[in-house]
C-alpha positions in Angstrom: -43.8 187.9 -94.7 -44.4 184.4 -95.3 -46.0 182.3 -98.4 -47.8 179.8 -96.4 -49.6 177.5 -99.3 -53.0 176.1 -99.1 -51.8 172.8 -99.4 -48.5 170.7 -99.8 -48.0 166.8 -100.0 -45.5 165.7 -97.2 -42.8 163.6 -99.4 -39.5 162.1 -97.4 -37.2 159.3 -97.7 -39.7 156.4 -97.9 -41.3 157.7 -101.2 -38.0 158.4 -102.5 -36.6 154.8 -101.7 -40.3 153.2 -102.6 -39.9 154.8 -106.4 -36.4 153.3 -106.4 -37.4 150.0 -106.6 -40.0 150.6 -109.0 -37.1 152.1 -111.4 -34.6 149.9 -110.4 -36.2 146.4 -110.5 -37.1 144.0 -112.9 -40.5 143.9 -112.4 -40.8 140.5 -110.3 -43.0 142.1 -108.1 -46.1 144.7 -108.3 -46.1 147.4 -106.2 -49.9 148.0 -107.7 -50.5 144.7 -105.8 -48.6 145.5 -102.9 -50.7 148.7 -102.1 -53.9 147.4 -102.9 -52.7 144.5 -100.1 -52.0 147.1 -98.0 -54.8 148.8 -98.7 -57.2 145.9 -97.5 -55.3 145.4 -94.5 -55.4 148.8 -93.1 -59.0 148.9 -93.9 -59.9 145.5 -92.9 -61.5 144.3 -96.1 -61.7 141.9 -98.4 -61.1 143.5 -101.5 -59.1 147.0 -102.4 -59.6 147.6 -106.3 -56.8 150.8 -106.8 -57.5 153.3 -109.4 -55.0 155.7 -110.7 -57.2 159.0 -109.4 -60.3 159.3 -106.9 -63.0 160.5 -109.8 -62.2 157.2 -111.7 -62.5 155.2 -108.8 -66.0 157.3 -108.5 -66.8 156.6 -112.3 -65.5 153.0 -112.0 -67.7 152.3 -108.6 -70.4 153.3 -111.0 -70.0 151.3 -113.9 -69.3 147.7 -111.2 -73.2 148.5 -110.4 -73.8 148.8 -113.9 -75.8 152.7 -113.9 -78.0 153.1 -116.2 -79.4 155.8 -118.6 -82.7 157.7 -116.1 -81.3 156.4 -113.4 -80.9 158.5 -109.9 -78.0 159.1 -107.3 -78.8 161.0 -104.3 -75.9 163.1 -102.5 -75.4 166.2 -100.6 -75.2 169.5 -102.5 -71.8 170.6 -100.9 -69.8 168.2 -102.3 -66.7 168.1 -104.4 -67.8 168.5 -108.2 -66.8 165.1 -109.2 -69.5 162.7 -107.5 -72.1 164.5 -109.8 -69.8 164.4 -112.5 -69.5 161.0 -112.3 -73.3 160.2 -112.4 -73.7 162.8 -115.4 -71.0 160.7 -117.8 -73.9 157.7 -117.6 -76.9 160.4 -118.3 -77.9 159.2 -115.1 -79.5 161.9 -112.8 -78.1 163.5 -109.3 -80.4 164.6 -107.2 -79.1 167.1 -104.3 -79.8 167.1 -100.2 -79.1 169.9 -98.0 -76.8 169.8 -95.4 -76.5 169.8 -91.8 -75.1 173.3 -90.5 -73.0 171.8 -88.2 -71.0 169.5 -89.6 -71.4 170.2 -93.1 -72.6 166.6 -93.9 -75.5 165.5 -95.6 -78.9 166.0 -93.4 -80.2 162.8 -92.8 -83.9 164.0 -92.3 -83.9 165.8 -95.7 -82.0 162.0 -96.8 -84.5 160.1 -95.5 -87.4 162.3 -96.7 -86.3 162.5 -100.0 -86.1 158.6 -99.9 -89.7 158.8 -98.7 -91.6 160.6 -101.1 -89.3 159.0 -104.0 -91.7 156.9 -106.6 -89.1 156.4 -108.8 -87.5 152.6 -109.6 -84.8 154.2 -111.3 -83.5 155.5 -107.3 -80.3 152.9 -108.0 -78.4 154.8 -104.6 -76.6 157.5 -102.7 -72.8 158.7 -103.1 -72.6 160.2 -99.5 -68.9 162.9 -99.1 -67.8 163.0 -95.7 -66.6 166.7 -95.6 -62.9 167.4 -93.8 -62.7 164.1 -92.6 -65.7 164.0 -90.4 -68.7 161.2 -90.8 -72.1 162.0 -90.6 -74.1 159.4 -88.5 -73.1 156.2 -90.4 -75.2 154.0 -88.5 -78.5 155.7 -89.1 -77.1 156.0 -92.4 -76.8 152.7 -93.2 -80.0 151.6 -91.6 -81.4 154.3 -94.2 -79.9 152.6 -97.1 -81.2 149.5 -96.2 -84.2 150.4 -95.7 -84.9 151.4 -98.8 -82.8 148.7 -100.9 -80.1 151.7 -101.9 -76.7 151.0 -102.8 -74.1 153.1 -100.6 -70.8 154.4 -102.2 -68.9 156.3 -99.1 -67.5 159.2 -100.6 -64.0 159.3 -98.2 -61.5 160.5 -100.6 -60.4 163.0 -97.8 -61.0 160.8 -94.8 -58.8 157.9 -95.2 -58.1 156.6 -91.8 -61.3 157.7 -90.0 -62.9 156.0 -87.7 -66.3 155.2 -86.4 -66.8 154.2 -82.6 -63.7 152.4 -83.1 -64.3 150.7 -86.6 -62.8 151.6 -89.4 -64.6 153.4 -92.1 -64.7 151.4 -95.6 -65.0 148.0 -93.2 -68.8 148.8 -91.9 -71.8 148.1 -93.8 -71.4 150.6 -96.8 -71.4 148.4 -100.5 -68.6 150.9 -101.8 -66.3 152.9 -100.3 -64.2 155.2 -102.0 -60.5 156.6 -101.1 -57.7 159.0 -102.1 -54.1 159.3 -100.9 -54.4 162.8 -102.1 -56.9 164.3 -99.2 -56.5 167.6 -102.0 -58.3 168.5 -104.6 -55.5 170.0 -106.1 -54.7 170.2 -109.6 -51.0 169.7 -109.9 -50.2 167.9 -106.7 -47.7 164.4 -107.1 -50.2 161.7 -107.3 -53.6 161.7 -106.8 -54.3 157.6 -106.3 -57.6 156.5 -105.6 -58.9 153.2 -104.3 -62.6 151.2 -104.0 -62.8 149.1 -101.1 -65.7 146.7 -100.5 -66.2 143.4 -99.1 -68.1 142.3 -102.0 -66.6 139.9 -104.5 -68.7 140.7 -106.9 -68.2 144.3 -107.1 -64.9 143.6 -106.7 -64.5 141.4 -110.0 -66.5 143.4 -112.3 -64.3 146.3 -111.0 -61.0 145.0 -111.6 -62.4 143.8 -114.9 -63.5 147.4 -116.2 -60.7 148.8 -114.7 -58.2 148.3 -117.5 -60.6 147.9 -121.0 -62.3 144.7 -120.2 -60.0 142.9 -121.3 -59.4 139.0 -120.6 -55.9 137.9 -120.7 -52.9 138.0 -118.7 -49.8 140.5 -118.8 -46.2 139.9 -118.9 -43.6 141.1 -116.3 -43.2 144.4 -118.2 -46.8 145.3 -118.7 -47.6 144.0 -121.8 -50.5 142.3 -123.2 -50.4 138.4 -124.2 -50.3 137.7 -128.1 -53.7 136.9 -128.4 -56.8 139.0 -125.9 -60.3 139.3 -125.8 -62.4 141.8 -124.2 -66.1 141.0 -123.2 -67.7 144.4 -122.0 -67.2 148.7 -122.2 -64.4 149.6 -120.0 -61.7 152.3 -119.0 -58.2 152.8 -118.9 -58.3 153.7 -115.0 -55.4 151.7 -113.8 -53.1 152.9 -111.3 -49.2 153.0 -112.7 -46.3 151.2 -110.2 -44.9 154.9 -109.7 -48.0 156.1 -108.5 -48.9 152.7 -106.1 -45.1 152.6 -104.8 -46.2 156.9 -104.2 -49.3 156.0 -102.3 -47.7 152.4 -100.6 -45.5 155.3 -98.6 -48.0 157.5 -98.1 -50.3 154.7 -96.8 -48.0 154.0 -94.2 -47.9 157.4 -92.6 -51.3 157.8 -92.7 -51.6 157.7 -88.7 -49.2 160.0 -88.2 -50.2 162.2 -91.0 -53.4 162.7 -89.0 -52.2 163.2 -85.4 -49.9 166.1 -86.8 -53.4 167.9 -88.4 -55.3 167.3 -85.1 -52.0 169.0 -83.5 -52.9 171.8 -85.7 -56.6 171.8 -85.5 -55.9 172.0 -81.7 -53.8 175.2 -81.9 -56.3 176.9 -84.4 -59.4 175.6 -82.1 -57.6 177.0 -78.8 -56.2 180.6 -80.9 -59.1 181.4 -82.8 -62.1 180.3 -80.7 -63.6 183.7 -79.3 -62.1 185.4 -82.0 -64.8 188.4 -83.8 -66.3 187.4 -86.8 -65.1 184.2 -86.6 -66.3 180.3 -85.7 -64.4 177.5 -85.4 -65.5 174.0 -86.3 -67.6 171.9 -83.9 -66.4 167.8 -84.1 -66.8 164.7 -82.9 -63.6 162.7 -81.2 -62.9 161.1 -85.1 -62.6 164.1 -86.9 -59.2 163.8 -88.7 -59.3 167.4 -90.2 -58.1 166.8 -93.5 -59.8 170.1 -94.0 -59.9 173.0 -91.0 -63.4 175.0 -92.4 -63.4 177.8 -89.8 -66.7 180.6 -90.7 -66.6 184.1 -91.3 -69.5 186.4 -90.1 -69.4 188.8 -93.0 -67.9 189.4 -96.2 -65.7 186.1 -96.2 -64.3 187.1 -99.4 -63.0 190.3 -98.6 -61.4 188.4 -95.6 -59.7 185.6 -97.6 -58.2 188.3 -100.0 -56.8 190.2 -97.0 -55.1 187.0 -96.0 -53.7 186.5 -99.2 -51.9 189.8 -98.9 -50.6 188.5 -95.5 -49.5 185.2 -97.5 -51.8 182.8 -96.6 -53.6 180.7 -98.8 -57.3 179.8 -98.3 -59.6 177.3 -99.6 -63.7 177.0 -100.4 -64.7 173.4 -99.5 -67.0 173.4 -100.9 -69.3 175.2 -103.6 -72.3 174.2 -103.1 -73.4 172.3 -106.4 -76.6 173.9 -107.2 -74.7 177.4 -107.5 -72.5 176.1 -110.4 -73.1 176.7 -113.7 -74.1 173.5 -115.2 -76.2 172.1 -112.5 -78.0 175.8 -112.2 -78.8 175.6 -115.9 -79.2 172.3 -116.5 -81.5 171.7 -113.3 -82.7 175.3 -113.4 -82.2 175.5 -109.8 -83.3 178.1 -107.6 -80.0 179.5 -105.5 -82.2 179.6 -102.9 -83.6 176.5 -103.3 -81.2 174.6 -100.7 -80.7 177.3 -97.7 -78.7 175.8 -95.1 -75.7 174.8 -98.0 -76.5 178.8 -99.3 -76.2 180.0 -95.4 -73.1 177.9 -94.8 -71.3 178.4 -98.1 -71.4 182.2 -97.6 -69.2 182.2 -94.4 -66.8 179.0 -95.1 -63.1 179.6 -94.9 -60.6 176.2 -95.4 -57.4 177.3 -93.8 -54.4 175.4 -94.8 -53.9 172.1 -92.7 -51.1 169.3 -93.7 -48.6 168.0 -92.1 -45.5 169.8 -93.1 -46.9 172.7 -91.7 -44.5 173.7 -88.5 -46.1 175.6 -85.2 -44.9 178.5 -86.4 -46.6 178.5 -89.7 -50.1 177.8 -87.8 -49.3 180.9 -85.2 -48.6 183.1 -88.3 -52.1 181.6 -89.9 -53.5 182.8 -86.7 -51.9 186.2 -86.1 -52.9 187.0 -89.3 -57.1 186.2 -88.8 -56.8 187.9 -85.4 -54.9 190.9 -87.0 -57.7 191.3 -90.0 -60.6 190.3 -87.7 -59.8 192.8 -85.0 -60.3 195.1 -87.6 -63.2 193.7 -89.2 -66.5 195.9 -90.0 
């Protein structure tokens, strides 16, 4: 029987050799400013502001727009616990969209309405997830935003490398875009980099300023302070270290290839498990990079993930709809009914395992095992 993991980082020679030259040189260089470079490039922007996880870039992105005490973030209920985290650590407010059953992205009517009826000045903007690496419909988005004088954080921190008709998402008309070379949420994995990208300079500045205490002075070769500093505002310690940039600089650079090998996989799962019983595979556009595959169970989906377990496959819940966890229930005093189409979806959603060290015959297994079990299915 095999012990197929839910997720693995695919590490080689180039990190290896990248980590070398951290360890090995003199510190003449930055490979800190190196990736960020990168970073920009491969975007297309002006500035790339690297963080030393994704929630800091998140909290960071936050404190460049200066978020106040009462003030109000909108964002989808099904996502990742740390973009309402982030807005809780300012006692700001989130307040929660459904979601579009068939992508899993935010629905823009509910957006929009919500936006509508708002009477609030304290409405500062909208941290929108793009879940599995799939965009809702940016440009609608966008014209939403500005509409209403919003700011727009993107959150992409698992859709690095996606694309919208053609462009480059982080390069279009977002204020903030957020970024992770870790597309897990994983606890333990090797590096979980983050990155802001934006075009403005301002942003920019005040982010690179907060990111390491607010504090004005320059550093020496090795890192260290200058004799005499200063620092002019509240900041962080959310710089990323030279181990973890030279990590990301190599992971950057397969990023292409990283996702042609999951849409390999997402095309053997879509072409093995589509008329399966009991189960539905994921409908996507052309730019889905499937750094999640969320396939949906008809009934009793966690009786079905613990009978894959047995098999040795690992599964994954992306996501939990926020409104069901225990703070925001309580605090909020949310009704679990209260957003139906996140409910609905959230009681079928299965993430199977989807990186690219996974080989052909790991994903047949994966399948075997969910036609086995769902041919048996009551």
């Amino acid at each position: 029987m095999k012990d197929i993991a839910f997720y693995k980082s695919s590490v080689g020679e180039e990190e290896l050799n990248q980590l070398e030259v951290v360890l090995d040189s003199d510190k003449d260089s930055s490979k800190v400013v190196e990736f960020e470079e990168n970073m920009a490039n491969f975007i297309g922007v002006k500035h790339a502001v690297a963080t030393c996880n994704a929630t800091a870039a998140l909290h960071l992105a936050l404190s460049a727009i200066k978020l106040k005490r009462g003030d109000k973030i909108l964002m989808s209920v099904n996502s990742f616990v740390n973009v309402p985290e982030v807005v809780r650590h300012f006692d700001a407010e989130p307040i929660f969209i459904d979601i579009n059953v068939d992508d899993m992205n935010i629905d823009l009517n509910k957006f929009e309405k919500a936006l509508e009826e708002n009477s609030s000045k304290k409405l500062r903007g909208a941290i929108i997830s793009f879940i599995a690496g799939q965009t809702p419909n940016l440009n609608r988005l966008y014209d939403i935003c500005e509409k209403y004088g919003i700011i727009l954080i993107e959150d992409a921190t698992t859709a690095l490398g996606v694309t919208y008709k053609d462009d480059t998402v982080g390069a279009l008309r977002a204020d903030m875009t957020i970024f992770s070379t870790n597309p897990s949420n994983g606890r333990t994995d090797i590096s979980n980099s983050g990155v802001i990208v934006t075009n403005n300079e301002e942003i920019a500045t005040r982010a690179r300023l907060l990111r390491t205490h607010a504090v004005t002075t320059t550093y020496d070769d090795y890192g260290n302070l200058d004799y005499i500093y200063d620092v002019i505002d509240i900041g962080h310690k959310y710089d990323m270290s030279e181990l973890d940039a030279a990590f990301s600089l190599a992971q950057l650079q397969k990023t292409n290839k990283f996702i042609k090998r999951r849409k390999e996989i997402a095309k053997i799962y879509e072409e093995r498990l589509s008329g399966v019983k009991h189960i539905a595979v994921p409908s996507h556009k052309e730019e889905h990079i499937f750094t999640q595959y969320i396939i949906k169970i008809s009934r009793n989906r966690d009786a079905f993930a613990r009978a894959l377990k047995e098999q040795g496959v690992n599964t994954g819940l992306n996501y939990i709809p926020l409104h069901l966890l225990t703070y925001y229930k309580t605090k909020y005093s949310i009704k679990i009914t209260e957003f139906g189409s996140a409910l609905t979806s959230y009681q079928q959603i299965l993430s199977l395992p989807i990186y690219p060290s996974l080989t052909d015959d790991d994903v047949n297994y994966i399948c075997d095992k969910i036609i086995e079990i769902a041919s048996e299915w009551v």
